[in-house]
C-alpha positions as CSV (number, residue, x, y, z in Angstrom):
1,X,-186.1,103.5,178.8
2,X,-182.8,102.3,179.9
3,X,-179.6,103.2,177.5
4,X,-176.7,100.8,176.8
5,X,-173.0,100.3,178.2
6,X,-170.6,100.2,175.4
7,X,-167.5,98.5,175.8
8,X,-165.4,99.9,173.5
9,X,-161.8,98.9,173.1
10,X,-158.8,101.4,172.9
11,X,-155.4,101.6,170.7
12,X,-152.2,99.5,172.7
13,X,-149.9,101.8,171.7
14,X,-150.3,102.8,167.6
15,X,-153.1,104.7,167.5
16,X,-154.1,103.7,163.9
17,X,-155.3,100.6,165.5
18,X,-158.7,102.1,166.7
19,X,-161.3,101.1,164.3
20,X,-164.6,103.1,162.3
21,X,-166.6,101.2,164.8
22,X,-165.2,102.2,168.2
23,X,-164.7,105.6,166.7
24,X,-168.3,106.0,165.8
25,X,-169.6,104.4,168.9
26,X,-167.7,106.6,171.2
27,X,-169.1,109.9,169.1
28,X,-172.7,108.5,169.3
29,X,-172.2,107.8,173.2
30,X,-173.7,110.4,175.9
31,X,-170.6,109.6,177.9
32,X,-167.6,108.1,178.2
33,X,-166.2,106.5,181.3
34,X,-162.8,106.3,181.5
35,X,-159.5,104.6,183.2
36,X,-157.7,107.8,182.8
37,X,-159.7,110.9,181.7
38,X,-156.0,112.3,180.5
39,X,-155.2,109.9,178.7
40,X,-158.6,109.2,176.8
41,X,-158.5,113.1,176.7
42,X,-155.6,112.7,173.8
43,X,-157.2,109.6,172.1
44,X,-160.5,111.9,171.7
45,X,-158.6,114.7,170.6
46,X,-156.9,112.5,168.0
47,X,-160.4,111.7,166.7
48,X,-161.4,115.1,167.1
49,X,-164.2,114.2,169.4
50,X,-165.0,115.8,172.7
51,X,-167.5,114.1,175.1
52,X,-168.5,114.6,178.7
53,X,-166.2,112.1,180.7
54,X,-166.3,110.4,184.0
55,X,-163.2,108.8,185.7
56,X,-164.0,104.8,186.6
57,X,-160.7,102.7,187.7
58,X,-159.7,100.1,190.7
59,X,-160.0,102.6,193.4
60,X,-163.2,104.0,192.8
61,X,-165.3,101.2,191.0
62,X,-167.1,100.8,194.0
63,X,-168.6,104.2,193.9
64,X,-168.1,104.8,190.6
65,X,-169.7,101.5,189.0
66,X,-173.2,102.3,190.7
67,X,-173.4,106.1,189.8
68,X,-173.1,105.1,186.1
69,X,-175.6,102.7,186.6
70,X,-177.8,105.6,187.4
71,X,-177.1,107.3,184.3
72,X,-178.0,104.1,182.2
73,X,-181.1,103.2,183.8
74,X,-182.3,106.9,183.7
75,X,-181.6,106.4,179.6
76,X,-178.2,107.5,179.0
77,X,-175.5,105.6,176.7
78,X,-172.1,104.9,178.3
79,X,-168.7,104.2,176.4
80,X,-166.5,102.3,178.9
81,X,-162.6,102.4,178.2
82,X,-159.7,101.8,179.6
83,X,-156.1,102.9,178.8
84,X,-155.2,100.4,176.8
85,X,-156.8,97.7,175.5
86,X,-159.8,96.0,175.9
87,X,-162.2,96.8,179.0
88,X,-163.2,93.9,181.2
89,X,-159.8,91.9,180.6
90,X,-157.8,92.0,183.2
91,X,-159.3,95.2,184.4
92,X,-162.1,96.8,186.8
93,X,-165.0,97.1,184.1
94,X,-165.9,93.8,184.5
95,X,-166.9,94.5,187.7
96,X,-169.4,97.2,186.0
97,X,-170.3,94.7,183.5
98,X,-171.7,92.3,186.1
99,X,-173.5,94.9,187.6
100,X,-175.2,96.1,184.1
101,X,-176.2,92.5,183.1
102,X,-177.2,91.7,187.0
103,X,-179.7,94.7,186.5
104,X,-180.4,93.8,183.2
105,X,-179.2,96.8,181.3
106,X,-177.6,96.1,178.3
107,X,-174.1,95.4,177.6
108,X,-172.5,95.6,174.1
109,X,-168.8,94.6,172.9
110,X,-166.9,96.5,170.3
111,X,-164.2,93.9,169.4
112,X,-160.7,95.2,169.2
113,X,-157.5,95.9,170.3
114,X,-156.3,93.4,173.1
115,X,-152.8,92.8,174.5
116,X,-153.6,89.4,175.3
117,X,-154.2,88.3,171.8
118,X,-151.7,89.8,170.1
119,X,-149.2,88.6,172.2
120,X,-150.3,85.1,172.2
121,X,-150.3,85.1,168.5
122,X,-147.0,86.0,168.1
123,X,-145.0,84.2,170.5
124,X,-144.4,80.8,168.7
125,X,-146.1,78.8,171.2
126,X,-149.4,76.9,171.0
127,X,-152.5,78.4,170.6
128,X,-155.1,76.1,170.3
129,X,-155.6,76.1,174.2
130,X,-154.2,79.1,176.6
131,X,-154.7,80.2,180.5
132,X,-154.9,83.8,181.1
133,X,-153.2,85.2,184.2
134,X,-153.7,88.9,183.8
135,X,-151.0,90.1,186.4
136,X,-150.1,87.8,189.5
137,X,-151.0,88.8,192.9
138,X,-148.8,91.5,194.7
139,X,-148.8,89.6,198.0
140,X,-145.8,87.5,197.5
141,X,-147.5,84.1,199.2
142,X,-150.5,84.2,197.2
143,X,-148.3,85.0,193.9
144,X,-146.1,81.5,195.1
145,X,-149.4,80.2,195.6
146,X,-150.8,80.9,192.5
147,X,-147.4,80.0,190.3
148,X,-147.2,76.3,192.5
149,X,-150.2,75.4,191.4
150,X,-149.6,76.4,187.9
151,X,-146.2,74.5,187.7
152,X,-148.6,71.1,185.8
153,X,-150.6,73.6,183.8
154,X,-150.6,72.1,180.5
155,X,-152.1,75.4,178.7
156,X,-150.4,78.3,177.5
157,X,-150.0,80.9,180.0
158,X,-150.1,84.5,179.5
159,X,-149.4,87.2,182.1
160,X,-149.2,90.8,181.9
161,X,-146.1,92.6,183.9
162,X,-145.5,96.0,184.5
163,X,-141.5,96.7,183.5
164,X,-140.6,97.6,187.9
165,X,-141.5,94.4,189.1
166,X,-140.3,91.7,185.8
167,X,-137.0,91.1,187.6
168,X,-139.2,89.5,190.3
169,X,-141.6,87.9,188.1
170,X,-139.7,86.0,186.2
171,X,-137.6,85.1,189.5
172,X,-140.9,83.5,190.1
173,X,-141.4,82.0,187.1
174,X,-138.0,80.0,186.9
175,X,-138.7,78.9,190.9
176,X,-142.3,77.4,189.9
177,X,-141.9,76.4,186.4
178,X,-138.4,75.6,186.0
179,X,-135.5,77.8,184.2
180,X,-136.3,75.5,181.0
181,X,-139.8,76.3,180.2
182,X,-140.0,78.1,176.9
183,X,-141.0,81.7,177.1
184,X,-141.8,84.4,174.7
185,X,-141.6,87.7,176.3
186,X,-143.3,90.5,174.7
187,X,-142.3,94.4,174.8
188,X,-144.1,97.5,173.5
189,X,-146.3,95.7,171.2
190,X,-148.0,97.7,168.7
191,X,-145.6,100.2,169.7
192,X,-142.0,101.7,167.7
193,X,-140.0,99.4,169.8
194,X,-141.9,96.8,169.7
195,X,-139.9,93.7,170.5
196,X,-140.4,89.8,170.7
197,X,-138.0,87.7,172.2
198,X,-138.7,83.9,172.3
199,X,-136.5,82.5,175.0
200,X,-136.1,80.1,178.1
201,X,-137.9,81.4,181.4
202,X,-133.8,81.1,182.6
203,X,-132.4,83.1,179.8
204,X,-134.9,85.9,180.2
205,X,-133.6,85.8,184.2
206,X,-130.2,86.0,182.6
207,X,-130.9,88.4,180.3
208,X,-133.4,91.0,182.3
209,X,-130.7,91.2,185.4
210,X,-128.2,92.5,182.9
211,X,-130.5,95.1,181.7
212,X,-133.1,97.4,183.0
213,X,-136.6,96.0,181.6
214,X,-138.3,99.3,180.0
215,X,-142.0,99.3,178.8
216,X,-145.1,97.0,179.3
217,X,-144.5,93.2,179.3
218,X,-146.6,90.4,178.2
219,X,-145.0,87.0,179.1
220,X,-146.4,83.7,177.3
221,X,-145.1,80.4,179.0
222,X,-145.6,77.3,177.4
223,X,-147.5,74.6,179.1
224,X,-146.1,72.2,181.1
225,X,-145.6,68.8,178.7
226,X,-148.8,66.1,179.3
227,X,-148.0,63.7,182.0
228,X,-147.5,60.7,181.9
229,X,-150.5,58.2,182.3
230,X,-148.9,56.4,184.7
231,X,-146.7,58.1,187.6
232,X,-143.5,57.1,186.8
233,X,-141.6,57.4,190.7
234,X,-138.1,56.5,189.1
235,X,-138.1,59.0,186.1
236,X,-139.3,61.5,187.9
237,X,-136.2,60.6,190.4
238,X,-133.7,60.3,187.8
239,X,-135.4,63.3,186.4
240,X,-134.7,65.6,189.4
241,X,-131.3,64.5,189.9
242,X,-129.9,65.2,186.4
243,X,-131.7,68.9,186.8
244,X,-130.1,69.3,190.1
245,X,-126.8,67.8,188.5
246,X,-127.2,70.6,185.7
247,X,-126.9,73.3,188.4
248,X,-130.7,73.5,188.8
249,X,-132.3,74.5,192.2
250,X,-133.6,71.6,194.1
251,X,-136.9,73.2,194.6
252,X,-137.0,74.0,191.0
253,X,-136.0,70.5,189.8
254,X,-138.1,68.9,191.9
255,X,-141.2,70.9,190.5
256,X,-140.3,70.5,186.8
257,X,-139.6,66.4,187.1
258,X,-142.7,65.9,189.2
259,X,-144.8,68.0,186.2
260,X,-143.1,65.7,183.8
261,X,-143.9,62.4,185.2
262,X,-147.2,63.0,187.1
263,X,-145.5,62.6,190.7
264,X,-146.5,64.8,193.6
265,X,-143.8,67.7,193.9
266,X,-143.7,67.2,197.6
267,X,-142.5,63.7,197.9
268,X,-139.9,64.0,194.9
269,X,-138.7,67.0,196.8
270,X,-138.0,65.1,200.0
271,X,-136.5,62.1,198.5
272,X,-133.9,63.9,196.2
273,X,-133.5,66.1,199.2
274,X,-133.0,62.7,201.7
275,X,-130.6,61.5,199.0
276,X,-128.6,64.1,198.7
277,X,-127.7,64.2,202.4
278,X,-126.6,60.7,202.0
C-alpha cells in the first residue's frame, strides 16, 4: 500500500509558531524531505525529534522529486518542508505535489505558517481580492515583462524579495506602477525586528537607497484603481502631463494615467512624448 506525502508547514522566523499538528505529523512521518537538512536539523532538535532526512530543493527536484516517489509508493510516509513557510507556495514542492496527485498518491496539507498571509493581513491594504507574485523573474526582460503587464492589475499584489536585490525591485516597481502606488513593505515578520512600513512605492525608493535593506521582504502593492468604463483619451492626457509636470518619468506617467483611465499605455506614451517636443 502506498504511504502519504505530508505537507507540513514550518515556523517564519518565531519558532513558537509551529503547531501540535505539524509537530505530531513530522514525529509520526518515516521521513522528512527537506529544503535545507541544516536548517530543519535545528527546528527537529527544537522539538526534540530526530528523523531520517532527505535534501529536496530547486536544483535537485528533478531527481529528487521521483526518488521520493519511490519511497511513497513502496509505503513509506513523507513530511515535506521547506525553510520557511509553507511548502508548495512559491517553492519547488509543488512540483512534487503534482507528481504525487498525477500518480495518485496521496497528498495532505497541514495548514500553517505562511509569509504570504501574514503579510497581506497586515499591510493596510485590501484583502478581499490579491495576486500572488512569489518573487519576479531574475532575467531582467521577463521581470519588465511581467511588471508591464501588471501596471492595470486591479488586485492586491504581493511579492516576496530577498534583501540584495530590493533596491532593484522596487526600481521596478516605481517604473511599472508608478512612484504613487501605495505600498506596505514587510521586514522580518514573525521575527524580533519585525517591521511594517506602509508607504508609497516612491518613498520606499527614497527610503531603501539611503539605507541598506537587511532581512527577508514581502512587498504588498495595492491594485491599480478600476478603470474607467469608458476610455477617457483627454484625462488620461491631462493625466500624464500633470505626473510628468510633478517630476514624474514619462514612462512612468504614462503607465499610471493610461491604468487610470483605461487608455493603451503605448499611445498615451507617444502623444505626451510628441507633445513634449513641441
Amino acid at each position: 500500500m502506498a504511504g502519504k506525502l505530508y505537507l507540513v508547514p514550518t515556523p517564519i522566523g518565531n519558532l513558537g509558531d509551529i503547531s501540535r499538528r505539524a509537530a505530531e505529523t513530522l514525529e509520526r512521518a518515516d521521513f522528512i524531505a527537506a529544503e535545507d537538512t541544516r536548517v530543519t536539523v535545528k527546528l527537529l532538535n527544537h522539538l526534540g525529534l530526530k528523523k531520517p532526512m532527505t535534501a529536496y530543493h530547486r536544483h535537485n527536484c528533478e531527481t529528487a522529486g521521483p526518488a521520493i516517489l519511490r519511497r511513497i509508493e513502496a509505503g513509506e510516509s513523507c513530511a515535506l518542508v521547506t525553510d520557511a513557510g509553507t511548502p508548495a507556495i512559491s517553492d519547488p514542492g509543488e512540483d512534487l505535489v503534482a507528481l504525487c496527485a498525477a500518480c495518485g498518491v496521496p497528498v495532505e496539507s497541514v495548514p500553517g505558517p505562511c509569509a504570504l498571509t501574514v503579510a497581506l493581513s497586515v499591510s493596510g491594504l485590501p484583502t478581499s481580492r490579491f495576486t500572488f507574485e512569489g518573487f519576479l523573474p531574475l532575467n531582467k526582460k521577463n521581470r519588465k515583462a511581467r511588471l508591464e503587464g501588471l501596471a492595470a492589475e486591479e488586485r492586491t499584489m504581493v511579492f516576496y524579495e530577498a534583501p540584495h536585490k530590493l533596491r532593484a525591485t522596487l526600481g521596478d516597481l516605481a517604473e511599472a506602477l508608478g512612484p504613487d502606488r501605495p505600498l506596505a513593505v514587510c521586514r522580518e515578520l514573525t521575527k524580533l525586528h519585525e517591521e511594517v512600513l506602509r508607504l508609497t512605492v516612491g518613498e520606499a525608493v527614497e527610503l531603501y537607497s539611503a539605507q541598506e535593506p537587511r532581512g527577508e521582504f514581502v512587498l504588498v502593492a495595492a491594485g491599480c484603481p478600476p478603470r474607467q468604463e469608458t476610455a477617457d483619451e483627454g484625462g488620461a492626457l491631462a493625466r500624464a502631463e500633470q505626473l510628468r509636470r510633478e517630476g514624474m518619468p514619462l514612462k512612468a506617467a504614462a503607465a499610471q494615467a493610461a491604468a487610470e483611465f483605461g487608455v493603451k499605455k503605448r499611445w498615451l506614451y507617444n502623444l505626451v512624448a510628441e507633445r513634449g517636443e513641441e
